[in-house]
PyMOL commands that place a pseudoatom at each C-alpha (Angstrom):
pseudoatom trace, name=CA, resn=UNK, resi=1, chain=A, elem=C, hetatm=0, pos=[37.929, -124.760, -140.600]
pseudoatom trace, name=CA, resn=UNK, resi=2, chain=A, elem=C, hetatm=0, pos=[35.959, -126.316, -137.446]
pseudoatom trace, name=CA, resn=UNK, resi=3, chain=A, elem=C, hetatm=0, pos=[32.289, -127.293, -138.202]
pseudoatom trace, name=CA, resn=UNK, resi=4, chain=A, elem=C, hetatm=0, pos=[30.340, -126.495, -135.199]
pseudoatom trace, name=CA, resn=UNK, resi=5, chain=A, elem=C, hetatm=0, pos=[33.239, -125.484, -133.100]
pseudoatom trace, name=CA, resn=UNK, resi=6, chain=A, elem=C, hetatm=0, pos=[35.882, -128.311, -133.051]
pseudoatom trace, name=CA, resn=UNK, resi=7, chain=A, elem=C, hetatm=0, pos=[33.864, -131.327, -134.369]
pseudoatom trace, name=CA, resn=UNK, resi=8, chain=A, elem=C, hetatm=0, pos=[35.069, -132.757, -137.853]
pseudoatom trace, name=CA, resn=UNK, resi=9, chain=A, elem=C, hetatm=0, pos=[33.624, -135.760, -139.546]
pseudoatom trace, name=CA, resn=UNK, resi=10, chain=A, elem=C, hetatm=0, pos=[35.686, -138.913, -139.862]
pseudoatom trace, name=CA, resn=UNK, resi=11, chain=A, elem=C, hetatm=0, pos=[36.386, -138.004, -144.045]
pseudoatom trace, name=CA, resn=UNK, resi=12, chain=A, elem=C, hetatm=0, pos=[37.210, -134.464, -142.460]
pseudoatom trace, name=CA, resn=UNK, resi=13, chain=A, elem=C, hetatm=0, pos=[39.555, -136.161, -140.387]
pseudoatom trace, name=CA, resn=UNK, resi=14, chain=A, elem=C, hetatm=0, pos=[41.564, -138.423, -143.108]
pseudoatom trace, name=CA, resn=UNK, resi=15, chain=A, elem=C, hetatm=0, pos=[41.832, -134.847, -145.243]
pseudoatom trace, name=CA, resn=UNK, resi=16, chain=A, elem=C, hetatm=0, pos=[42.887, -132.859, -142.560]
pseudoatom trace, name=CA, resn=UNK, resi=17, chain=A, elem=C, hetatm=0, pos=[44.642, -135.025, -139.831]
pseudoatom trace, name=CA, resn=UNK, resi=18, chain=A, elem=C, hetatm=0, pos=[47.560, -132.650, -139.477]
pseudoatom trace, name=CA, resn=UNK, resi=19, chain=A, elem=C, hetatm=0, pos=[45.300, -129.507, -138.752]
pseudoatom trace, name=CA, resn=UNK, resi=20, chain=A, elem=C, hetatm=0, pos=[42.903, -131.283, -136.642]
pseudoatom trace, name=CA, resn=UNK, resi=21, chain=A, elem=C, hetatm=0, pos=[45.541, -132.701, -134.414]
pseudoatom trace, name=CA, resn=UNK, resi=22, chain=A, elem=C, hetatm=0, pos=[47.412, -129.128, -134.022]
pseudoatom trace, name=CA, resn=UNK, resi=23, chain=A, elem=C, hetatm=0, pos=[43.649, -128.024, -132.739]
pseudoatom trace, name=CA, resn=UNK, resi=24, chain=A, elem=C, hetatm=0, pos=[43.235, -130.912, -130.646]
pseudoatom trace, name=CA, resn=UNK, resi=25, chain=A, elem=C, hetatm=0, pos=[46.450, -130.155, -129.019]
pseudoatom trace, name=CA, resn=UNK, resi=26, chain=A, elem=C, hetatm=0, pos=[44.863, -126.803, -128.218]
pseudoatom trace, name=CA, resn=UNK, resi=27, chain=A, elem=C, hetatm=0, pos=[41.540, -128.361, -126.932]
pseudoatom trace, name=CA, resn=UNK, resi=28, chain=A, elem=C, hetatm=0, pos=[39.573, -131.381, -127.457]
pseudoatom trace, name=CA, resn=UNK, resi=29, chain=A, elem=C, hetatm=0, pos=[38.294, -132.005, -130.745]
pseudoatom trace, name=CA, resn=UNK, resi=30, chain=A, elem=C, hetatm=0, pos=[35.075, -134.290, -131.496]
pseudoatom trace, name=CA, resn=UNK, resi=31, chain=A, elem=C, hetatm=0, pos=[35.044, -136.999, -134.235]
pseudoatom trace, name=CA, resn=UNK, resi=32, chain=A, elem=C, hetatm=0, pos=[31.559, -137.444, -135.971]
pseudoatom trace, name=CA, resn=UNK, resi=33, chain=A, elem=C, hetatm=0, pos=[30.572, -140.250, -137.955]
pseudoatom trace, name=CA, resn=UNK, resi=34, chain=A, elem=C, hetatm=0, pos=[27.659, -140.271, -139.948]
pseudoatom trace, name=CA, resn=UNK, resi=35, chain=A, elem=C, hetatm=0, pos=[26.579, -137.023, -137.858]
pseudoatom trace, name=CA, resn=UNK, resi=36, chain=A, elem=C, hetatm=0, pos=[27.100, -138.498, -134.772]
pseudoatom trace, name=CA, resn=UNK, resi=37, chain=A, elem=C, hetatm=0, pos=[29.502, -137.786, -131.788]
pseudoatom trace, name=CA, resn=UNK, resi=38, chain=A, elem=C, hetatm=0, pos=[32.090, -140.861, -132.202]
pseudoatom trace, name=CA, resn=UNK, resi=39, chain=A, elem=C, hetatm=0, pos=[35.084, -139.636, -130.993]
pseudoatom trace, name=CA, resn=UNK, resi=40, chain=A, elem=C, hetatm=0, pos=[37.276, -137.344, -128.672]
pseudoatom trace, name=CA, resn=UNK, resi=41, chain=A, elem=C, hetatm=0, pos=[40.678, -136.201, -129.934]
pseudoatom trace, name=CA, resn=UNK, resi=42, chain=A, elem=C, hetatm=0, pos=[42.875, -134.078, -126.620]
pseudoatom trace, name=CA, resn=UNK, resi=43, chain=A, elem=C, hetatm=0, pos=[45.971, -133.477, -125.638]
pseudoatom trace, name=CA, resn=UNK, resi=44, chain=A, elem=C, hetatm=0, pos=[47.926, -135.877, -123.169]
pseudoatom trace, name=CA, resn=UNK, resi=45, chain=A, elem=C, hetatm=0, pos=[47.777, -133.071, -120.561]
pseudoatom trace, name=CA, resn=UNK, resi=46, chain=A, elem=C, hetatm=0, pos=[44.109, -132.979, -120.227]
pseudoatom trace, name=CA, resn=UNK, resi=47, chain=A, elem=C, hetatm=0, pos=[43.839, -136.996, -120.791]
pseudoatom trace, name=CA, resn=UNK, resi=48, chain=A, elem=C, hetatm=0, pos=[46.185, -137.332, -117.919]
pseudoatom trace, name=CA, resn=UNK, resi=49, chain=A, elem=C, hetatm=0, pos=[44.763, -135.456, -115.484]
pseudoatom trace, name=CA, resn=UNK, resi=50, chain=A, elem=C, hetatm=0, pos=[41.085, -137.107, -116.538]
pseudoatom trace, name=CA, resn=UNK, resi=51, chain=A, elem=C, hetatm=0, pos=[42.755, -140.287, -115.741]
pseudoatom trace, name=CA, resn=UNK, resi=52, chain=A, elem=C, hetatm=0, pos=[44.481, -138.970, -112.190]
pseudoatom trace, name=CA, resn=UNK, resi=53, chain=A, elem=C, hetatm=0, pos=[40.150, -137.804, -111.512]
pseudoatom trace, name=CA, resn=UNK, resi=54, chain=A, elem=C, hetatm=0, pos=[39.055, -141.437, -111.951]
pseudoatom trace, name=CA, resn=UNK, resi=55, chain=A, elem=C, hetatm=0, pos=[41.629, -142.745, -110.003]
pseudoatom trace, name=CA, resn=UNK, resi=56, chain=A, elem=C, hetatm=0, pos=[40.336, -140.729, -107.260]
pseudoatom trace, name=CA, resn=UNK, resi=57, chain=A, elem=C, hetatm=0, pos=[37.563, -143.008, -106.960]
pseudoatom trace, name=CA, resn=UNK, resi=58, chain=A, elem=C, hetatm=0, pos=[36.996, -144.341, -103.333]
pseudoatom trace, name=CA, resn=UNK, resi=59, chain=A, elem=C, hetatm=0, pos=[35.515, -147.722, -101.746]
pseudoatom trace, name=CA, resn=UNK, resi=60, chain=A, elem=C, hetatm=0, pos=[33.049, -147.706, -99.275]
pseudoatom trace, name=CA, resn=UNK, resi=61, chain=A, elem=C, hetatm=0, pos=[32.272, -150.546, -97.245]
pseudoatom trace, name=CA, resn=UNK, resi=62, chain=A, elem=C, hetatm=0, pos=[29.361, -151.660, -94.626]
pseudoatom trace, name=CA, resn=UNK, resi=63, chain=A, elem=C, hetatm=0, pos=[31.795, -151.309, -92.099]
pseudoatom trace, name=CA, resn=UNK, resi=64, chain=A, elem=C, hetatm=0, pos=[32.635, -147.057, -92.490]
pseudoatom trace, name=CA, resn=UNK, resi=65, chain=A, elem=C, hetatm=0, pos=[29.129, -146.237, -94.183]
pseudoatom trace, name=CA, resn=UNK, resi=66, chain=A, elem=C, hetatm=0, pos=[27.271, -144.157, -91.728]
pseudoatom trace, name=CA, resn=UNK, resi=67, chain=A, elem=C, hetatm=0, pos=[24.529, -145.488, -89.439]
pseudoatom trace, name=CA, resn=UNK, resi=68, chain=A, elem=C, hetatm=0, pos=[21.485, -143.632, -91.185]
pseudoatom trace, name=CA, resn=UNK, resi=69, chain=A, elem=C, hetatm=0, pos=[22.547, -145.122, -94.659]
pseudoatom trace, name=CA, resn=UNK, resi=70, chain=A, elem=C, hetatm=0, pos=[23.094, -148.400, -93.449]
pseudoatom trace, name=CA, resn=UNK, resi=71, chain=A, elem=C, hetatm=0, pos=[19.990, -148.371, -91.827]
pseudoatom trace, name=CA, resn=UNK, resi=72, chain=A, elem=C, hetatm=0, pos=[18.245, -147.405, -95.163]
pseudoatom trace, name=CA, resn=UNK, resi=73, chain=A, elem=C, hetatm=0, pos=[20.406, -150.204, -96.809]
pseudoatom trace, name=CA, resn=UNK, resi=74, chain=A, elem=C, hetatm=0, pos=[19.798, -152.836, -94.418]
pseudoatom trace, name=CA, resn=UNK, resi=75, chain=A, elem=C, hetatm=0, pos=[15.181, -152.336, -94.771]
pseudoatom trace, name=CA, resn=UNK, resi=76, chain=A, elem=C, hetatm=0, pos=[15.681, -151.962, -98.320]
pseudoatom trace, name=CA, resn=UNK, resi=77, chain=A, elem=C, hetatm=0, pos=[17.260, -155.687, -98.172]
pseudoatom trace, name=CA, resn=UNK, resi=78, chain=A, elem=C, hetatm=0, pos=[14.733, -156.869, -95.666]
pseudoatom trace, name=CA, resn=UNK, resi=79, chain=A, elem=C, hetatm=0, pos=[11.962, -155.399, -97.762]
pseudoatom trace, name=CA, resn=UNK, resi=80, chain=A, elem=C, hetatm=0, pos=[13.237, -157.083, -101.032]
pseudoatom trace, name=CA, resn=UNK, resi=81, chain=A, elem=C, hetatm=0, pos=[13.587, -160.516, -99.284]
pseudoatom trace, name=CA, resn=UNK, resi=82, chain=A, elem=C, hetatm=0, pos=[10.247, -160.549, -97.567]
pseudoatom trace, name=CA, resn=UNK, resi=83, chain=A, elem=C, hetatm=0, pos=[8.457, -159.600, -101.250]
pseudoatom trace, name=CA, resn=UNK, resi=84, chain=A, elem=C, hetatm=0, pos=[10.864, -161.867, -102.587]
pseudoatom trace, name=CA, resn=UNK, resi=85, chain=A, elem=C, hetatm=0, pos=[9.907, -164.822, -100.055]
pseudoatom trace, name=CA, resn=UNK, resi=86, chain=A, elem=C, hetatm=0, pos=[6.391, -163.781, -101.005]
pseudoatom trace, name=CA, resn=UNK, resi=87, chain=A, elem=C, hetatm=0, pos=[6.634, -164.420, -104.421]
pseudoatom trace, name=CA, resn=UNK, resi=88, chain=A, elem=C, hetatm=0, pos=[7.608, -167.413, -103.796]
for i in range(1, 88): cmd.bond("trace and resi %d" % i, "trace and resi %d" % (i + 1))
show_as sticks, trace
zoom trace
């Protein structure tokens, strides 16, 4: 039944729901429309633990970024304001 291994169009979709969503239970499934990637059908397992991964996300600030990088940081500002001044 899958076209291309798990990708159904969106008319393959409102035929088939039922089947579709007992595959996309089993892994994700993609949604095309009008032969392009629209869509991505999965299970709440897997869309729960993407969603725990980009909550993972951390801050930086000035203050903990290490010297070297904040060195880099700090002449690419300078640099920008003195062609910017320049410009001027």
């Amino acid at each position: 039944m899958p076209r291309s291994g798990g990708s159904y169009s969106t008319s393959d979709l409102s035929r088939k729901s039922g089947d579709i969503i007992a595959e996309a239970l089993r892994h994700p499934v993609t949604i095309t429309q009008r032969n392009k990637p629209r869509l991505v059908l999965l299970n709440i397992d897997d869309y729960e633990r993407l969603m725990r991964q980009s909550d993972a996300r951390t801050v930086g600030m000035l203050e903990t970024m290490p010297r070297e990088l904040f060195d880099e940081f700090q002449a690419a500002v300078d640099a920008y304001a003195e062609t910017d001044e320049a410009s001027r």
